[in-house]
N, C-alpha and C positions, 0 to 999 in steps of 0.2 A: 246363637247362644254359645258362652265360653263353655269350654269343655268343663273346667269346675265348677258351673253351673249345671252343666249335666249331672256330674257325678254325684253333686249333693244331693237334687232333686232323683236318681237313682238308688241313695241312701234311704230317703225321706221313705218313698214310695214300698224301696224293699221291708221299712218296717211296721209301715200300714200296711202291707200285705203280710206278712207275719201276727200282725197281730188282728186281724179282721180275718183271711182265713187261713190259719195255722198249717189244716191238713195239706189245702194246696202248695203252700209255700215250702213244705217241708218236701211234697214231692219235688219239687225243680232247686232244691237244695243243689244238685248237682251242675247245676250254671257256676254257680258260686265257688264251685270247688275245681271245676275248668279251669274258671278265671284265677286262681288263687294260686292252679299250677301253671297257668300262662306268666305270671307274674314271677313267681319260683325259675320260671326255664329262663329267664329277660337278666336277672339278678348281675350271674357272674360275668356273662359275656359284656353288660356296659359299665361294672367294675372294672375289667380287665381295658377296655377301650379307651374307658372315660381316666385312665389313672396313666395310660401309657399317649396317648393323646395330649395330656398335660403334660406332660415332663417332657415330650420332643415340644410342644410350644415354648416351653420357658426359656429354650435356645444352649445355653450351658451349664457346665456344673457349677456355677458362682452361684446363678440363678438358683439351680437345686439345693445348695447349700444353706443358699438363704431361707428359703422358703422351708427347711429343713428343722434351720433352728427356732425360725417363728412358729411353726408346727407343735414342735416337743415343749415349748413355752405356753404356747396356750392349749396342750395337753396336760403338764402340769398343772398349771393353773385352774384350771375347769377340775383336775380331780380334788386339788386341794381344796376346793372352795365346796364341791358336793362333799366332800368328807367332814369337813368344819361344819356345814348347813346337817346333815344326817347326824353329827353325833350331838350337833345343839338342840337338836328338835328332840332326839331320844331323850336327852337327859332332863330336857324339859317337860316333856309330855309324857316319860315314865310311862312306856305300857307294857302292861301285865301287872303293873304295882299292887294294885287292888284287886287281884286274883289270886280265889283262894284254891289252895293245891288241893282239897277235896274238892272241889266242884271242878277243877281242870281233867282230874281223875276219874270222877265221877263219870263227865262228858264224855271223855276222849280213850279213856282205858277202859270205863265199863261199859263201854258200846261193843267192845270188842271183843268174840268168843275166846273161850279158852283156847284153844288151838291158832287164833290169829295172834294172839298175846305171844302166846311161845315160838312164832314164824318170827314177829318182830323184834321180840329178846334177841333170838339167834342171828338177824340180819346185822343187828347190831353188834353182837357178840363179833359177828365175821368182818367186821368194819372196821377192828381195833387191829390195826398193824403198826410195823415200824416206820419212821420217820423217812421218809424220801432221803439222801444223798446229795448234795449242791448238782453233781455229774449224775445222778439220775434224774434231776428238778431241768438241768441246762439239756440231755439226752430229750425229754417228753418234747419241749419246748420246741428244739430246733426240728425234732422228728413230723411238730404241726404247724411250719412254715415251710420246711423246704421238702416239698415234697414233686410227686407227679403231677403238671402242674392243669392237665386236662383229667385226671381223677378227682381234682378239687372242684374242678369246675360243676364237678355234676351233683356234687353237694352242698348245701349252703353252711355247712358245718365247719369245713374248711377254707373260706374266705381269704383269711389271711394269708395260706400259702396263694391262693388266685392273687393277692394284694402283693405279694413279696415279688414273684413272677412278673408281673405287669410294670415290676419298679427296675428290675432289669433287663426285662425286654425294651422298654421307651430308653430306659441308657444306653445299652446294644445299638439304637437307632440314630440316638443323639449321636453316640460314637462315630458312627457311619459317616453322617454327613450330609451333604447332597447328593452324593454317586449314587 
């Protein structure tokens, strides 16, 4: 049997067992959370292999370049076309249109004691600052690529600098050569 025929039928099962005996399944809840940190620890190390593996196969920087600017093309592309398909759907399907601010209030502010009201005013209150600086905007940015690049590895948080590292480690290599 293929293995994604395993896994479905692993699916299927985990949620007839969830839903036939609850108690049990919520005890070995912790299989699930093994597997989910097994999957977590796998993440950055075949990012890192699977990106610098690539770029010494594609042999030169012509190669890289190409592939470079097909890349940021159909990056563009794909955002501009999600952005066009999101902002037509909103303005079509208008939601919240027919929501009325008493009953939003009612729901969502009057569930909530007086004391959590005034925690939330004040969160907000402390959320109103000034405008970032282009050189503090380019400072955050460059601070969450180029980092240490085995500190990243151990979070899935910082990817990108794992992704930046891995793009000039395989050029460091390609540089190299055969020797």
């Amino acid at each position: 049997m293929k293995i994604y025929h395993q896994i479905f039928l692993a699916i299927i099962f985990g949620i007839l067992a969830g839903w036939l005996f609850p108690e049990t399944a919520l005890s070995l809840s912790f299989i699930g959370e093994i597997f989910k940190k097994l999957l977590l620890m796998l993440i950055a190390p075949l990012i890192f292999f699977s990106i610098t593996a690539g770029i010494v196969t594609l042999g030169g920087i012509s190669e890289i370049r190409e592939l470079g600017i097909k890349t940021i093309v159909y990056f563009l592309s794909t955002t501009a076309i999600a952005a066009i398909l999101g902002l037509g759907l909103v303005n079509f399907v208008q939601p919240g249109v027919n929501q009325k601010q008493e009953a939003f209030q009612e729901n969502v502010v009057g569930s909530l004691s007086k004391s959590e009201r005034e925690k939330n005013i004040e969160k907000v209150q402390n959320l109103k600052s000034e405008p970032a600086t282009v050189s503090q905007f380019l400072t955050k940015q460059i601070d969450s690529i180029i980092m240490n690049p085995f500190a990243a590895m151990t979070s899935t948080q910082h990817l990108l600098a794992v992704i930046f590292f891995a793009f000039l480690f395989g050029l460091a290599l390609l540089a190299m050569g055969e020797n």
